[in-house]
CHARMM-style PDB file with segment names, atoms N, HN, CA, C and O in Angstrom:
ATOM      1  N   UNK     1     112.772 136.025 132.761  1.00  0.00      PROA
ATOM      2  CA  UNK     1     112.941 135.564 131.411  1.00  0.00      PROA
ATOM      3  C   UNK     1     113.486 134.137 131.436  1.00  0.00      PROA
ATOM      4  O   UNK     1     114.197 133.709 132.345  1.00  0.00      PROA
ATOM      5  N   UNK     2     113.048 133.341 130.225  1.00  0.00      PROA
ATOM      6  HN  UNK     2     112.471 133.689 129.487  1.00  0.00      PROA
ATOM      7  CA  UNK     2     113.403 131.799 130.500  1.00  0.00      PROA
ATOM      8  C   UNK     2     114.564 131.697 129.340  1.00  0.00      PROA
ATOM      9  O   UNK     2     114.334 131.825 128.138  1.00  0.00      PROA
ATOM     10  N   UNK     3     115.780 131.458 129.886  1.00  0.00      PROA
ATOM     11  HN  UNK     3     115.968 131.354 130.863  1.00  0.00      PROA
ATOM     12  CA  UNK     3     116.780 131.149 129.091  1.00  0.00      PROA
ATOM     13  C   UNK     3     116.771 129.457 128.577  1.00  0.00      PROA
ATOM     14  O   UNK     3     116.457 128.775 129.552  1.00  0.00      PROA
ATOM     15  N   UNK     4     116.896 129.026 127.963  1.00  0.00      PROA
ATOM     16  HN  UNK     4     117.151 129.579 127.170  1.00  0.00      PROA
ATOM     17  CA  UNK     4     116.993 127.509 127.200  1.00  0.00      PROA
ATOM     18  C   UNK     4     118.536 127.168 126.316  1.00  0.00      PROA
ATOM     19  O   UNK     4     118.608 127.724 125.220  1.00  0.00      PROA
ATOM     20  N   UNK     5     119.541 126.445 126.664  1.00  0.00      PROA
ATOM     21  HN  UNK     5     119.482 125.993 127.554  1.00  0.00      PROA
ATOM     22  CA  UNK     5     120.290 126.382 125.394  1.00  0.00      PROA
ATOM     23  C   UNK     5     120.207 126.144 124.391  1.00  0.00      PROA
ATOM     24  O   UNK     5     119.334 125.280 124.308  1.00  0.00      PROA
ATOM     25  N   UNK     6     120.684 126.428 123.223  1.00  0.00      PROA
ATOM     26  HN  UNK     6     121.393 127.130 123.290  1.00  0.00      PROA
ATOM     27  CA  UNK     6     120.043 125.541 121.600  1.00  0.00      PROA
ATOM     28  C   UNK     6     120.359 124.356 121.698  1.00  0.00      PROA
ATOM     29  O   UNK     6     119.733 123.810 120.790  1.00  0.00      PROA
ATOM     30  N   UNK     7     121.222 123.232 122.487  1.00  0.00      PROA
ATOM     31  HN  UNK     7     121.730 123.677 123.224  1.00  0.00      PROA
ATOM     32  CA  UNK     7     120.741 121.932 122.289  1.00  0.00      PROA
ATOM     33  C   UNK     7     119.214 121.778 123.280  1.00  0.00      PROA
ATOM     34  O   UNK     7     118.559 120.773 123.006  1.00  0.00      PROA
ATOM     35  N   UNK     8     118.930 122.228 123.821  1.00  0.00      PROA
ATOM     36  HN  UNK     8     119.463 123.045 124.043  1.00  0.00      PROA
ATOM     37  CA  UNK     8     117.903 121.885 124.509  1.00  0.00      PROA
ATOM     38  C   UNK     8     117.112 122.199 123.612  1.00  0.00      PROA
ATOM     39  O   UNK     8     116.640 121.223 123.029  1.00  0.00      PROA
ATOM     40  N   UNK     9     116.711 123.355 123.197  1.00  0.00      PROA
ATOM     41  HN  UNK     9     117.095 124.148 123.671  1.00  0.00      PROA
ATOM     42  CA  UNK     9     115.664 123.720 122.108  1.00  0.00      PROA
ATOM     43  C   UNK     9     115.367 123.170 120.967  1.00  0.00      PROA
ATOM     44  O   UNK     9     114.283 123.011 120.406  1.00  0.00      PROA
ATOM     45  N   UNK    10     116.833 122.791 120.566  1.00  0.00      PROA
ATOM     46  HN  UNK    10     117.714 122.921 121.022  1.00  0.00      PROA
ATOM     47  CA  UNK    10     116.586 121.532 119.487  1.00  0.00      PROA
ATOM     48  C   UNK    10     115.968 120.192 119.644  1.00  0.00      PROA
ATOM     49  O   UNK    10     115.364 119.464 118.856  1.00  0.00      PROA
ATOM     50  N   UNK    11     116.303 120.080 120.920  1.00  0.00      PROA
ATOM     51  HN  UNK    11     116.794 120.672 121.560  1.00  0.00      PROA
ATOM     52  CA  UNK    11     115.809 118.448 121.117  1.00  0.00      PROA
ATOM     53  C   UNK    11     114.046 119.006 121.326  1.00  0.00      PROA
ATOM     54  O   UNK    11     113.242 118.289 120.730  1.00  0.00      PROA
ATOM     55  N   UNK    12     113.555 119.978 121.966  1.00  0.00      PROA
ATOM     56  HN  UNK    12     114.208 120.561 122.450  1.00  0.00      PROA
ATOM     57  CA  UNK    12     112.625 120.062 122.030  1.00  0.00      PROA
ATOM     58  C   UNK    12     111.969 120.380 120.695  1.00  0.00      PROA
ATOM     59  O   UNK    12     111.059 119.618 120.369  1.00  0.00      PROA
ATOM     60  N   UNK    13     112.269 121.354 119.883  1.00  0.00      PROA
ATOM     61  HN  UNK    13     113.009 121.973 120.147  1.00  0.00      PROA
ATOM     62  CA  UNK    13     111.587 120.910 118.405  1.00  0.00      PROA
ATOM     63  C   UNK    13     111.801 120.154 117.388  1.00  0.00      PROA
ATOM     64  O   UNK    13     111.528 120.524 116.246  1.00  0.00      PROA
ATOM     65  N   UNK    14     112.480 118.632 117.755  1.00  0.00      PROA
ATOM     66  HN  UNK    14     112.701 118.332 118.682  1.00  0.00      PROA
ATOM     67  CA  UNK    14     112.406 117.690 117.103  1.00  0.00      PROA
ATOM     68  C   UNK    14     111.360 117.067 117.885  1.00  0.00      PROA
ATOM     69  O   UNK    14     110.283 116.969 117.297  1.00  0.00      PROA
ATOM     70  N   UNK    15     111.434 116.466 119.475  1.00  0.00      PROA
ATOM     71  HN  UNK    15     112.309 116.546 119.952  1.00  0.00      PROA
ATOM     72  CA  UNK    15     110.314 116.529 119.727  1.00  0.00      PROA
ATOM     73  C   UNK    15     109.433 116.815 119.417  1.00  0.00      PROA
ATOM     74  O   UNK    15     108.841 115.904 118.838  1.00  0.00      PROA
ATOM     75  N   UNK    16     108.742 117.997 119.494  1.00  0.00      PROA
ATOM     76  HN  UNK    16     109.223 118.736 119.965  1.00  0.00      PROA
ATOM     77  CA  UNK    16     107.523 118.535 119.171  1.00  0.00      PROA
ATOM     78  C   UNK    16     107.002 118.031 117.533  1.00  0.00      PROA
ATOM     79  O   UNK    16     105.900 117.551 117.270  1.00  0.00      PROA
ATOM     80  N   UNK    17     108.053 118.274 116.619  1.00  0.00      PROA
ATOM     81  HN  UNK    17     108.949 118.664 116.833  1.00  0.00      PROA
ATOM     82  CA  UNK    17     108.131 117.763 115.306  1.00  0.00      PROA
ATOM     83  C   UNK    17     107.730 116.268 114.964  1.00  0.00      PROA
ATOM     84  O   UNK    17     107.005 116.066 113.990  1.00  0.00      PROA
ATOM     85  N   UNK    18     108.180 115.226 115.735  1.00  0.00      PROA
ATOM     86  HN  UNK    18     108.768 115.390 116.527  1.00  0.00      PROA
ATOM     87  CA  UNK    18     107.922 114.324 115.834  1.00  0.00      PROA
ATOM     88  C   UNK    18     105.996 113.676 116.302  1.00  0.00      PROA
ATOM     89  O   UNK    18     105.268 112.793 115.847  1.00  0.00      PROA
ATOM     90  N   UNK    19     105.865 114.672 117.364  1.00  0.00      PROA
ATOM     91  HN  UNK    19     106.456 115.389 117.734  1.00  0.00      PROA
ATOM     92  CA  UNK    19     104.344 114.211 117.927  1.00  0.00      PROA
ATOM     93  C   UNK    19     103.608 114.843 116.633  1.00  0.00      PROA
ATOM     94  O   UNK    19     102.587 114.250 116.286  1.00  0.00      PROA
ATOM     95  N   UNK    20     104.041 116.106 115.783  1.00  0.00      PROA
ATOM     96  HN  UNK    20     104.871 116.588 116.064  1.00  0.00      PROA
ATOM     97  CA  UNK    20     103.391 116.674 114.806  1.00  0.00      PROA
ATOM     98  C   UNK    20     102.817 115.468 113.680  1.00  0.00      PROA
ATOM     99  O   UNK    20     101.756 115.402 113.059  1.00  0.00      PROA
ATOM    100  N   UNK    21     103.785 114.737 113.711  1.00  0.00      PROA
ATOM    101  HN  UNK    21     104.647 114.791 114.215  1.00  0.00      PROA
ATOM    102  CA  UNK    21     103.977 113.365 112.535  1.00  0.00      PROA
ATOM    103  C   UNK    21     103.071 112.710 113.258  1.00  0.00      PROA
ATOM    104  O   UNK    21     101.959 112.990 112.811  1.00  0.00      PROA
ATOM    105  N   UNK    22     103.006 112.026 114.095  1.00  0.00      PROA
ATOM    106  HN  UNK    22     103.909 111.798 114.459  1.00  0.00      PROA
ATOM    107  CA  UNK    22     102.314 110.878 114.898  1.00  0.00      PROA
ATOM    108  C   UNK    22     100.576 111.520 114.734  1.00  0.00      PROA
ATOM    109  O   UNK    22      99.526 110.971 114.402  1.00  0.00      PROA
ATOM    110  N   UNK    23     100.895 112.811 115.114  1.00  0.00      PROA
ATOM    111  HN  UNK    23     101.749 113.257 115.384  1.00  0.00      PROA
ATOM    112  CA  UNK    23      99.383 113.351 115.161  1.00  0.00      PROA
ATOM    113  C   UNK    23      98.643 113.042 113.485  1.00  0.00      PROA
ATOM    114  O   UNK    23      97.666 112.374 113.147  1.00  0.00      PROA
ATOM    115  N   UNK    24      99.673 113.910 112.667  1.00  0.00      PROA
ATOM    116  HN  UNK    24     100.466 114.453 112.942  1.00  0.00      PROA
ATOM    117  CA  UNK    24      98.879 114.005 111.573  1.00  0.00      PROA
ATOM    118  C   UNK    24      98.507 112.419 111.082  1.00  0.00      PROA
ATOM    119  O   UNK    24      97.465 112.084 110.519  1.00  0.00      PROA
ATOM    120  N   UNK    25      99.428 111.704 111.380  1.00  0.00      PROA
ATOM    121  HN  UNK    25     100.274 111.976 111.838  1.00  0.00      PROA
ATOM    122  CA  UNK    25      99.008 109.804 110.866  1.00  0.00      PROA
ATOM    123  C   UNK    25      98.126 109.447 111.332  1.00  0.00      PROA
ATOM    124  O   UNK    25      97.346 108.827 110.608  1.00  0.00      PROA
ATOM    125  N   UNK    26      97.775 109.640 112.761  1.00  0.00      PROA
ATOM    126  HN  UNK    26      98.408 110.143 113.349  1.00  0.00      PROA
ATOM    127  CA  UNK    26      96.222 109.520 113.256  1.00  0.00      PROA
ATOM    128  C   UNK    26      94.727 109.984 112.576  1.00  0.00      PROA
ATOM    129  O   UNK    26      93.630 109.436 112.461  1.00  0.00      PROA
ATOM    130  N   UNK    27      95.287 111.263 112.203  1.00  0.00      PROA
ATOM    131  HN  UNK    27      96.178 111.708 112.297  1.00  0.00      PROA
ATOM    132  CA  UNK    27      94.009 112.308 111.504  1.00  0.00      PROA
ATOM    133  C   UNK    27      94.081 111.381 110.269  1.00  0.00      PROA
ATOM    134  O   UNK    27      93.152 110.627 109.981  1.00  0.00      PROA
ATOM    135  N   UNK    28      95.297 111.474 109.505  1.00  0.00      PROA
ATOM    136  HN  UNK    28      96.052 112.087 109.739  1.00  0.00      PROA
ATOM    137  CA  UNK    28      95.139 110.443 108.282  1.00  0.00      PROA
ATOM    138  C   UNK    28      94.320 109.059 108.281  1.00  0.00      PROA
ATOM    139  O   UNK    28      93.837 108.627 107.234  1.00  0.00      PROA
ATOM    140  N   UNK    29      94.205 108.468 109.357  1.00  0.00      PROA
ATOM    141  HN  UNK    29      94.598 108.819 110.207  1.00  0.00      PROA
ATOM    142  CA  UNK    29      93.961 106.926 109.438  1.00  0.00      PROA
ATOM    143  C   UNK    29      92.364 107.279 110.134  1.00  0.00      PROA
ATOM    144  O   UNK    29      91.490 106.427 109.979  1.00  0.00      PROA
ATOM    145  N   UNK    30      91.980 108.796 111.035  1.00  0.00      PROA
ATOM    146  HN  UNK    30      92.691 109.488 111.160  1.00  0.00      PROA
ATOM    147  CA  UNK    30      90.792 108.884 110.751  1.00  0.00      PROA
ATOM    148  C   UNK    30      90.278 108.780 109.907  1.00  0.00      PROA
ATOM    149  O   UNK    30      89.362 107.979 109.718  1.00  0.00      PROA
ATOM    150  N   UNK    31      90.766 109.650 109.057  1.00  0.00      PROA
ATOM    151  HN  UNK    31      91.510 110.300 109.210  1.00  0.00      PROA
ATOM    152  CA  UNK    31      90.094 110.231 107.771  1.00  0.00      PROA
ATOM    153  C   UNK    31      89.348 109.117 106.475  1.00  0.00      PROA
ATOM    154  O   UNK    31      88.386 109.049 105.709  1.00  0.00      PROA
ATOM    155  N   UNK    32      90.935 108.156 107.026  1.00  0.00      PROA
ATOM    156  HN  UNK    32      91.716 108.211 107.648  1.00  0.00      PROA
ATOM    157  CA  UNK    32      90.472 106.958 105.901  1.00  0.00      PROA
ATOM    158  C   UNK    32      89.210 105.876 106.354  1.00  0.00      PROA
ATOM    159  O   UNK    32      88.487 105.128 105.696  1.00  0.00      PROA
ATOM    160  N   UNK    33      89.312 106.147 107.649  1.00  0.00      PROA
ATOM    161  HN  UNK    33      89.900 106.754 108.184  1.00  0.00      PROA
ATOM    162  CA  UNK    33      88.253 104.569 108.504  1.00  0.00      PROA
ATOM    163  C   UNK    33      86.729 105.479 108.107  1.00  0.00      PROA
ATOM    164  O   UNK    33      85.675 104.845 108.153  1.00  0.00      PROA
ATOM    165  N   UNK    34      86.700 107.199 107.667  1.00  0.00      PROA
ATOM    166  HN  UNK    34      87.557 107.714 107.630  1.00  0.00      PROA
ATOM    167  CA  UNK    34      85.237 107.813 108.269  1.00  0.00      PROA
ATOM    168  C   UNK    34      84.962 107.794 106.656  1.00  0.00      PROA
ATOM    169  O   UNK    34      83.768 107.740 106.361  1.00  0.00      PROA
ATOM    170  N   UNK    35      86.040 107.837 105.396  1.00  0.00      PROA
ATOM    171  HN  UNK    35      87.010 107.881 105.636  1.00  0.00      PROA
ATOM    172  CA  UNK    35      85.898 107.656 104.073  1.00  0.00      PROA
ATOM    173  C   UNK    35      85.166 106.059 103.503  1.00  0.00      PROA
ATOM    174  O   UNK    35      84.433 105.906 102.527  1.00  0.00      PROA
ATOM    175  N   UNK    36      85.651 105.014 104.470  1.00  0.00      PROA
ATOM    176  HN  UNK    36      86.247 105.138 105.264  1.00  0.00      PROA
ATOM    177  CA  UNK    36      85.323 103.908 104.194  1.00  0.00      PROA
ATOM    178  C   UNK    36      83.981 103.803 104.801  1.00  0.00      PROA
ATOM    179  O   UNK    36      83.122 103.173 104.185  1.00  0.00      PROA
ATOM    180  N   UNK    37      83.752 104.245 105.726  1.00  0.00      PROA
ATOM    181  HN  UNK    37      84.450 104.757 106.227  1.00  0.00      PROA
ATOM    182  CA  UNK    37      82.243 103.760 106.272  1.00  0.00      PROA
ATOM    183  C   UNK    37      81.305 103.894 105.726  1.00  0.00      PROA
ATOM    184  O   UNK    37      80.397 103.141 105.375  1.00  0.00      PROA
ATOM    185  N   UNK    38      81.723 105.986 105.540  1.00  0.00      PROA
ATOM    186  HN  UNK    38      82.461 106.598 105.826  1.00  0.00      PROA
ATOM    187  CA  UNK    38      80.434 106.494 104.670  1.00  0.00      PROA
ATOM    188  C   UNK    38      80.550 106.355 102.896  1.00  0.00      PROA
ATOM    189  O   UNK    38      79.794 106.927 102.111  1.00  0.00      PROA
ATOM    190  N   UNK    39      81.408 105.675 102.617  1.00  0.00      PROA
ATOM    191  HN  UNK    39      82.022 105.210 103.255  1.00  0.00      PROA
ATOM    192  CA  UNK    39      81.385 105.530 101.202  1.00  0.00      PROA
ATOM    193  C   UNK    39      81.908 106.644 100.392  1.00  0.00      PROA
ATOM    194  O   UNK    39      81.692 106.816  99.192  1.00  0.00      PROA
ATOM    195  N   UNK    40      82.436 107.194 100.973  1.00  0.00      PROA
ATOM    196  HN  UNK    40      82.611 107.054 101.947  1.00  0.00      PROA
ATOM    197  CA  UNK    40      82.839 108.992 100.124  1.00  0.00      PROA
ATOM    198  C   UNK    40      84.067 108.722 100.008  1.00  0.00      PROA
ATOM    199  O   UNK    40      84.706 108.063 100.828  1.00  0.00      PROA
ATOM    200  N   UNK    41      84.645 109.362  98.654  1.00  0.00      PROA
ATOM    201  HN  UNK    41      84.126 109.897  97.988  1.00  0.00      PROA
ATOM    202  CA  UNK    41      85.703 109.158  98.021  1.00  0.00      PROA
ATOM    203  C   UNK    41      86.907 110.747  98.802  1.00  0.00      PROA
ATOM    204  O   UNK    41      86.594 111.937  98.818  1.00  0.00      PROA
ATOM    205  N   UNK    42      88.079 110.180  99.274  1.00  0.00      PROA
ATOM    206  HN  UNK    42      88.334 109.213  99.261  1.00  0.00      PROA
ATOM    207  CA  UNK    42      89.205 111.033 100.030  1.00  0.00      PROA
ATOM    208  C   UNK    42      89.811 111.729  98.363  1.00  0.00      PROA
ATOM    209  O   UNK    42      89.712 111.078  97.323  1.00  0.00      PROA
ATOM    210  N   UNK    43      90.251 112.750  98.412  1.00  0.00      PROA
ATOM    211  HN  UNK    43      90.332 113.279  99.256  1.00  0.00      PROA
ATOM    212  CA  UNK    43      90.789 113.329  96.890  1.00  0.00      PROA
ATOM    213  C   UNK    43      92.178 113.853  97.418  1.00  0.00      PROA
ATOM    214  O   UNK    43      92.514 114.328  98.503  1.00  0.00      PROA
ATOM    215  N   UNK    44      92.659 113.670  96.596  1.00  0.00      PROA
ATOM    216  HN  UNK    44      92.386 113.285  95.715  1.00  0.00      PROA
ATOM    217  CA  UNK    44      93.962 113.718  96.456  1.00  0.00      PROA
ATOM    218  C   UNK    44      94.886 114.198  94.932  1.00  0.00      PROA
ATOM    219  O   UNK    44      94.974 113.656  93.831  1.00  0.00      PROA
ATOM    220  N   UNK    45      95.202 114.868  95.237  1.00  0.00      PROA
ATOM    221  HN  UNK    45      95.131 115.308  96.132  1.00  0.00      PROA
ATOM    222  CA  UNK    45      95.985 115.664  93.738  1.00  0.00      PROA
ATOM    223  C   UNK    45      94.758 115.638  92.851  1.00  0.00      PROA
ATOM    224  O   UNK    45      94.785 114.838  91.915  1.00  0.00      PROA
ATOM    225  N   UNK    46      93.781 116.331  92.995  1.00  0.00      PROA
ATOM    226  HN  UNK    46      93.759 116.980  93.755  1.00  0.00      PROA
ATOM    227  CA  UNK    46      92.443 116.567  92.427  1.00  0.00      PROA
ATOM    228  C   UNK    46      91.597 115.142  91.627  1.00  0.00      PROA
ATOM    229  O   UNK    46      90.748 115.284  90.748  1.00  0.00      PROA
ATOM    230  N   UNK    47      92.034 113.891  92.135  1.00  0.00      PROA
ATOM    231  HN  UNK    47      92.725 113.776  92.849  1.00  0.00      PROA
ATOM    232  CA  UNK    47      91.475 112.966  92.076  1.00  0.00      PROA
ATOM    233  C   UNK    47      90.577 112.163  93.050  1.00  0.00      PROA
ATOM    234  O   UNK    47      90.999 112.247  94.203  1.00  0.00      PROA
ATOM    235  N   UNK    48      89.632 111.526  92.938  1.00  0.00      PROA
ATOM    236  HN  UNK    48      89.290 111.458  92.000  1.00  0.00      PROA
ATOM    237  CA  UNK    48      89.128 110.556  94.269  1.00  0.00      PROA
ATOM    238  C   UNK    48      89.723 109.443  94.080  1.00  0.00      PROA
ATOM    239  O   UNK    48      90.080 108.968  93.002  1.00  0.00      PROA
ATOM    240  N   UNK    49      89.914 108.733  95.778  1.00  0.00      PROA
ATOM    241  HN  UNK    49      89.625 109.119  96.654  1.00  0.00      PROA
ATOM    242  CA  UNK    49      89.812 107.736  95.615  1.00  0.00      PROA
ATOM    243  C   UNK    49      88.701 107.365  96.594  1.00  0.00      PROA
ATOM    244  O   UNK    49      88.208 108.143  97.410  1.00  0.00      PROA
ATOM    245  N   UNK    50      88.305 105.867  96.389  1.00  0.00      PROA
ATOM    246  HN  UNK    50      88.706 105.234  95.726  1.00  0.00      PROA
ATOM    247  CA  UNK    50      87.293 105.032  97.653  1.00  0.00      PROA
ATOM    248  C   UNK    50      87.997 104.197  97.983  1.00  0.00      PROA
ATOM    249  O   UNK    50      88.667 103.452  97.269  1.00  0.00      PROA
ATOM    250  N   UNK    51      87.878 104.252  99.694  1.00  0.00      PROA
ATOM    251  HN  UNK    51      87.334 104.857 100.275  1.00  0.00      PROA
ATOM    252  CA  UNK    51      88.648 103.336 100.241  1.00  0.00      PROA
ATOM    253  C   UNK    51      87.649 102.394 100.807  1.00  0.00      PROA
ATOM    254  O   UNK    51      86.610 102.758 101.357  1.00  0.00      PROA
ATOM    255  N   UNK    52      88.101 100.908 100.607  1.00  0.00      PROA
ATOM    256  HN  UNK    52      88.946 100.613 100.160  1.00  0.00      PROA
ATOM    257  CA  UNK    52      87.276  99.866 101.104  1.00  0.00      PROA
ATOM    258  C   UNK    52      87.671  98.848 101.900  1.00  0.00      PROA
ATOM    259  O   UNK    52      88.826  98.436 101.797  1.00  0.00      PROA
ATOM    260  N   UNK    53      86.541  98.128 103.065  1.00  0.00      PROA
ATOM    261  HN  UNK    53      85.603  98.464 103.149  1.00  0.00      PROA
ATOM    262  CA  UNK    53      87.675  97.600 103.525  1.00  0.00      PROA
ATOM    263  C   UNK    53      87.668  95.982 102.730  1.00  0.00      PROA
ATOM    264  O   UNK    53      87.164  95.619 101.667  1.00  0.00      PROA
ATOM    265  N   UNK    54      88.606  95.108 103.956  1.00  0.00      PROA
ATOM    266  HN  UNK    54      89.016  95.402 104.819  1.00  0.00      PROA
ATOM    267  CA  UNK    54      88.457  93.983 103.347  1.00  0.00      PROA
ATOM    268  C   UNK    54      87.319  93.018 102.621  1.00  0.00      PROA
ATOM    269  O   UNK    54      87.292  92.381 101.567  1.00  0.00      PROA
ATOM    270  N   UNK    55      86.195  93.276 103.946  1.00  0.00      PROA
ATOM    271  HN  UNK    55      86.217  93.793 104.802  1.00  0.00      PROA
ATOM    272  CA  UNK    55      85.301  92.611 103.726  1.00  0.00      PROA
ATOM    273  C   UNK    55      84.562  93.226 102.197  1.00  0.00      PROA
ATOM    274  O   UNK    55      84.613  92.570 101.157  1.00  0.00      PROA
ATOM    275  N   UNK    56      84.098  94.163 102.265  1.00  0.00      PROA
ATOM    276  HN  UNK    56      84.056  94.697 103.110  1.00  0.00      PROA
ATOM    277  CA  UNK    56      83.691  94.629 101.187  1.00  0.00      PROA
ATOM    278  C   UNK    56      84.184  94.412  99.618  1.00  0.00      PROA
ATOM    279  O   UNK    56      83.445  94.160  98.666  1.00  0.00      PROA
ATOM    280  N   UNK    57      85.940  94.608  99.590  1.00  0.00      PROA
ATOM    281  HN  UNK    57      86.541  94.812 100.363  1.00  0.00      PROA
ATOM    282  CA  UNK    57      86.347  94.074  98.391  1.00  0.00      PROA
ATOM    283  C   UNK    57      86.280  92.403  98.005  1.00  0.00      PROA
ATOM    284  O   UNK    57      86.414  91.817  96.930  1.00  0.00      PROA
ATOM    285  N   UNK    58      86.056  92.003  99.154  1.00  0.00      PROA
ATOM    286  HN  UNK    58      85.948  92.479 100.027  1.00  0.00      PROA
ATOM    287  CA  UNK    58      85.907  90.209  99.265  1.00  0.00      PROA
ATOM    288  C   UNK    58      84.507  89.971  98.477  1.00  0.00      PROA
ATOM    289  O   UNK    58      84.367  88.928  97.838  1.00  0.00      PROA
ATOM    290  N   UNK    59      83.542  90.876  98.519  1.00  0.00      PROA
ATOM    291  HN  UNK    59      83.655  91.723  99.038  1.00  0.00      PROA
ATOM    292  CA  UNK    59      82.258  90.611  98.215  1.00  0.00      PROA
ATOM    293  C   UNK    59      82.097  91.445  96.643  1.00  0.00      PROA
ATOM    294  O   UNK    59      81.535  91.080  95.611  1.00  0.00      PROA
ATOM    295  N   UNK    60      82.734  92.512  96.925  1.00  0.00      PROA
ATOM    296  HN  UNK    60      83.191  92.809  97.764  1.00  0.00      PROA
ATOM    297  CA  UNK    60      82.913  92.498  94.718  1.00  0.00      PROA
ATOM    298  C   UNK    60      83.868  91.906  94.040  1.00  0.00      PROA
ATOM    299  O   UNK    60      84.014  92.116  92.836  1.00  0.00      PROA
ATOM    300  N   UNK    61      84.434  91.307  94.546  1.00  0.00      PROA
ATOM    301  HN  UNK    61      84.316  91.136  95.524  1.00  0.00      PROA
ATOM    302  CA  UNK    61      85.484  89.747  93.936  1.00  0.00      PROA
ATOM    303  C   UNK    61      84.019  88.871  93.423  1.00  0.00      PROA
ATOM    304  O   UNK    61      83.406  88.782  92.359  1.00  0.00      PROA
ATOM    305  N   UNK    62      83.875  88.376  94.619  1.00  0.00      PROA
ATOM    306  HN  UNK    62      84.373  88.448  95.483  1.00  0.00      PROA
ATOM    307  CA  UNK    62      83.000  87.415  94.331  1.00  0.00      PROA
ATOM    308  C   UNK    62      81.721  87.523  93.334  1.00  0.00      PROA
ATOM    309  O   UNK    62      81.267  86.628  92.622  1.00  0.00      PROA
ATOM    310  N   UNK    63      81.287  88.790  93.468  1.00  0.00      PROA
ATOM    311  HN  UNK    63      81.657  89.517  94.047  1.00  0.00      PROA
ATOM    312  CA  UNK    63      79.936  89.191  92.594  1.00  0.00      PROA
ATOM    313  C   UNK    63      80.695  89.111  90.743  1.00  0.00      PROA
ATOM    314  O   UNK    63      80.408  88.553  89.683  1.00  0.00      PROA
ATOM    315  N   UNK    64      81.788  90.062  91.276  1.00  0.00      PROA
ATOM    316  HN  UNK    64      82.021  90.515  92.136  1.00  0.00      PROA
ATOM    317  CA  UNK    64      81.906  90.174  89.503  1.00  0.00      PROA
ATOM    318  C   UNK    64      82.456  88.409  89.341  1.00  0.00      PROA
ATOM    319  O   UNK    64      82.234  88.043  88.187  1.00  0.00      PROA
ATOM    320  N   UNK    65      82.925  87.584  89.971  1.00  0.00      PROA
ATOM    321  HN  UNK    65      83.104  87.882  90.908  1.00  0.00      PROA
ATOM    322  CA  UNK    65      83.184  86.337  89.219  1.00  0.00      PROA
ATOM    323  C   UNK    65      82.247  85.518  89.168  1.00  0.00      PROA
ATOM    324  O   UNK    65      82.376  84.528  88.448  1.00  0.00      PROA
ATOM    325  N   UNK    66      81.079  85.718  89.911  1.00  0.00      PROA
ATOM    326  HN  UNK    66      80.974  86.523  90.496  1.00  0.00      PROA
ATOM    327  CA  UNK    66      79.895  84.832  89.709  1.00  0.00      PROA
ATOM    328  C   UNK    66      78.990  85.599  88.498  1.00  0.00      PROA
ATOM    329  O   UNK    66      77.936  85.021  88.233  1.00  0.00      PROA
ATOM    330  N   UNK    67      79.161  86.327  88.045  1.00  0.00      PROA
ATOM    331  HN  UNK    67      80.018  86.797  88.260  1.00  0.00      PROA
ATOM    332  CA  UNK    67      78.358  87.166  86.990  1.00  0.00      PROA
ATOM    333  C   UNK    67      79.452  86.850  85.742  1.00  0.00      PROA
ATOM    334  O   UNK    67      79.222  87.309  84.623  1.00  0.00      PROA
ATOM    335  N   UNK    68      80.364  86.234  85.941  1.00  0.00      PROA
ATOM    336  HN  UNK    68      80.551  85.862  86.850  1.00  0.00      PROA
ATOM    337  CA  UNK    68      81.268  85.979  84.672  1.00  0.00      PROA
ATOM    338  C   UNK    68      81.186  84.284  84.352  1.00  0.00      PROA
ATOM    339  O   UNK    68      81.435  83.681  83.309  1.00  0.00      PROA
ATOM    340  N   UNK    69      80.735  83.781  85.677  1.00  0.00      PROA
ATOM    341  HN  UNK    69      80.532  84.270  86.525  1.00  0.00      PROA
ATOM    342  CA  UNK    69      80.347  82.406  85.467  1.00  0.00      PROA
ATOM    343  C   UNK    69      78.971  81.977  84.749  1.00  0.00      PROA
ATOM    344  O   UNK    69      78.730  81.000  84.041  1.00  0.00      PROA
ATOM    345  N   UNK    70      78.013  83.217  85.243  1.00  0.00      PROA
ATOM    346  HN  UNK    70      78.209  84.012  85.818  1.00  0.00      PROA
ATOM    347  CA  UNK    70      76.470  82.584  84.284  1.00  0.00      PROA
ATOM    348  C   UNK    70      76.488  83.243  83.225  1.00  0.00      PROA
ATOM    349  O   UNK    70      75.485  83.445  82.541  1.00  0.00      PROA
ATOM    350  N   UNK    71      77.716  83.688  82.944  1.00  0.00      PROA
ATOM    351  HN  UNK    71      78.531  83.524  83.499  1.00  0.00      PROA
ATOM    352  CA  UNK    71      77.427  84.650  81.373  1.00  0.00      PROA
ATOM    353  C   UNK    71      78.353  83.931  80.057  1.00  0.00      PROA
ATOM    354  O   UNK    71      78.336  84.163  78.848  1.00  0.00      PROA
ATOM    355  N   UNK    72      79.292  82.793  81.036  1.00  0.00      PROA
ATOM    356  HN  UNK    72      79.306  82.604  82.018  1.00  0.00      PROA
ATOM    357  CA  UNK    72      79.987  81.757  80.280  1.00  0.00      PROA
ATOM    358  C   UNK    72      79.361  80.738  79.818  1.00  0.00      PROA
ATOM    359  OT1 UNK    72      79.968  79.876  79.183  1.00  0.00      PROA
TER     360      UNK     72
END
């Protein structure tokens, strides 16, 4: 039988607790790079959002202000 003290056990499930965090931020920051590629909106509290990246919001900046310039 494997005896452990409770400070040891503690440090080990804060440990463990900790890689839990690191892991899930990874899956999160998948989730967001595979939302942006394919264009599909991530939902959240029964809403979507679309995530975009830079380049992309750089280029509907520019569209909607050049469509506000030939309409002036």
């Amino acid at each position: 039988m494997l005896l452990i003290g409770k400070e040891e056990l503690n440090q080990l499930l804060e440990k463990k607790y900790q890689e839990g965090i690191v892991h899930g931020v990874q899956l999160m920051k998948e989730r967001m790079l595979l939302a942006c590629q394919n264009g599909t909106p991530i939902e959240i509290n029964e809403s979507a959002y679309f995530v975009h990246d830079a380049i992309s919001n750089l280029r509907t900046i520019f569209a909607t202000l050049e469509r506000k310039g030939r309409s002036d």
